[in-house]
C-alpha positions, 0 to 999 in steps of 0.5 A: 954189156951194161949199158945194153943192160941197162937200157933193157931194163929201161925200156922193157916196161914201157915196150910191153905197156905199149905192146898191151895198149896197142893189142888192147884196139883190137877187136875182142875175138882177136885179143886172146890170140894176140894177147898170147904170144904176146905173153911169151915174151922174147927179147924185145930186140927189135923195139930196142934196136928201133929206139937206140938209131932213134936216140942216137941221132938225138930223137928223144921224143916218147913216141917212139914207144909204139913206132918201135913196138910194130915190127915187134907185133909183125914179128908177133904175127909171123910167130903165130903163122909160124907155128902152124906151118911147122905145125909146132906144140909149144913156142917159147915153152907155152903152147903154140898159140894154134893148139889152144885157139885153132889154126883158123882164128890163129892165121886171122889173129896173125893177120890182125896184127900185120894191119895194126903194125901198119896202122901204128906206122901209118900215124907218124904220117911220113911216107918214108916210114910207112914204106920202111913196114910194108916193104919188110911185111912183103920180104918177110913173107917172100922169104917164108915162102921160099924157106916153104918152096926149098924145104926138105931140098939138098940140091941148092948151095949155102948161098940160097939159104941166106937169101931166105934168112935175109927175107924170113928174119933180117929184114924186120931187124934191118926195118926197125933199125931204119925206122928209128933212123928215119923217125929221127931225121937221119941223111941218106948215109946215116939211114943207108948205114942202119939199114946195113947194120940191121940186115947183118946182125939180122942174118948173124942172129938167125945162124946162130939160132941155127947153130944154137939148134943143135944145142942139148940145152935146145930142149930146155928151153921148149925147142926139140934139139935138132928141129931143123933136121927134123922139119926138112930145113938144110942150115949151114950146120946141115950143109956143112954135115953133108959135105962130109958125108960119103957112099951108102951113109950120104945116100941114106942121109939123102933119103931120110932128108928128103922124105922125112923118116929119120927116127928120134935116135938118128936125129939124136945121132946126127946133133951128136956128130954135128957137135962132134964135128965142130960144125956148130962153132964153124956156124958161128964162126958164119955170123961172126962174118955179118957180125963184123959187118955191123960194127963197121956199118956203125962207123958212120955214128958218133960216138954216145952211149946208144952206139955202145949198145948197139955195139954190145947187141952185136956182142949179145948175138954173138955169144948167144947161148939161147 
């Protein structure tokens, strides 16, 4: 993956440059808040995705830098509100931003960030961008509010579950992708191509972060193995464990999910019989089918050095360890 590598290093700098300029307008009251979940770092997978359609349709212009950057500080904001609607203590092995500022601050400061995204966006002066960002604003939330109304529920099929990750986590990769796209002058097959690719590896990503849930490296890298158990969330490796699950053990299982009461040694239990089971690989094996969406979704490119690292972000997510 060296050109991904290297286009990383590349970039890195100047995403994190921008994403400081930018928080910097911010009011002093919200900067702190902002500041911190900025400082936890991550990927910075959307800005890259942003940049790579853009370069790859021939756009070379270092205005890119912020466009790229704010579904990066909407990610940022959905980070913040997140963390205390799962009421979680640490993110990315700092303290979640709600235990040091408050959830009160935190829920404003996230909201802060949504505004600014748009008002990054809204100074390209093309309609078409600014839509690409208020559309995946309202998915984004329409798909948290759905992952909210089916939490701790067994009775709905893979399917649904799908729909909420295509809200809750693939839309703001599918936007940053289209932005870039856009940004650069693409047709409608080109545009209509990056949105293609950016909703599949967008899907792709979330299971294997679902598989990666039931990781015993989970722990080393500030999340509890087996959170979704724990906060009531059937992922396909839950869906696919309760499909074998037969008499007393299924019905107890039932319960414990629906009610919230499973012990810290039953968690444990079930990861140890999810990996037993395969269940995590057959996850991934899920992806890959979205995976190979995205790579036919490139097709559409020519070929340059930007299309063989966006080839390799499929390859990243992939074989994803955390």
């Amino acid at each position: 993956m060296q050109d991904l590598l290297e286009y990383l290093g590349a970039i890195q700098p100047e995403v994190n440059k921008t994403l400081i300029n930018e928080v910097s307008t911010l009011n002093t009251l919200v900067q702190p808040v902002a500041t911190h979940i900025l400082a936890a770092g991550g990927k910075r997978l959307r800005p890259l995705l942003a940049i790579l359609f853009a370069k790859a349709l021939g756009y070379d212009n270092k205005d890119i830098y912020p466009l790229a950057c704010s579904v990066e500080l909407l990610h940022s904001a959905t980070l913040l509100h997140d963390d205390i609607i799962d009421d979680a203590d640490l993110r990315r092995g700092m303290p979640a931003a709600h235990t040091l500022f408050g959830s009160t601050k935190t829920i404003l400061a996230g909201d802060a960030l949504l505004a600014l995204a748009n008002l990054i966006v809204s100074r390209y002066g093309n309609p078409k961008l600014t839509e690409c960002i208020s559309r995946a604003i309202i998915e984004t939330a329409t798909g948290e509010m759905a992952e909210i109304e089916y939490l701790r529920s067994t009775n709905h099929p893979q399917e649904t579950y799908i729909d909420i990750i295509r809200g809750k986590t693939a839309w703001m990769i599918q936007a940053s992708c289209q932005l870039g796209a856009i940004v650069a002058g693409a047709d409608a097959r080109q545009e209509q191509a990056a949105c293609e690719f950016g909703m599949n590896l967008g899907i792709a990503f979330q299971i294997v972060d679902d598989a990666l849930d039931f990781s015993p490296s989970a722990g080393a890298i500030g999340k509890p193995v087996a959170g979704d158990l724990r906060e009531g969330k059937l992922t396909p490796p839950l869906h696919m464990y309760l499909a074998t699950l037969q008499g007393e053990k299924r019905d107890k299982f039932l319960q414990k999910f629906a009610d919230g009461s499973f012990t810290d040694a039953e968690v444990d239990a079930v990861a140890g019989e999810v990996r037993a089971l395969g269940l995590d690989q057959a996850t991934r094996d899920l992806a890959d089918q979205y995976l190979e969406k995205a790579i036919d979704a490139l097709q559409v490119f020519d070929n340059c050095r930007e299309k063989t690292a966006l080839n390799q972000t499929v390859d990243y997510v992939k074989n994803r360890s955390k």
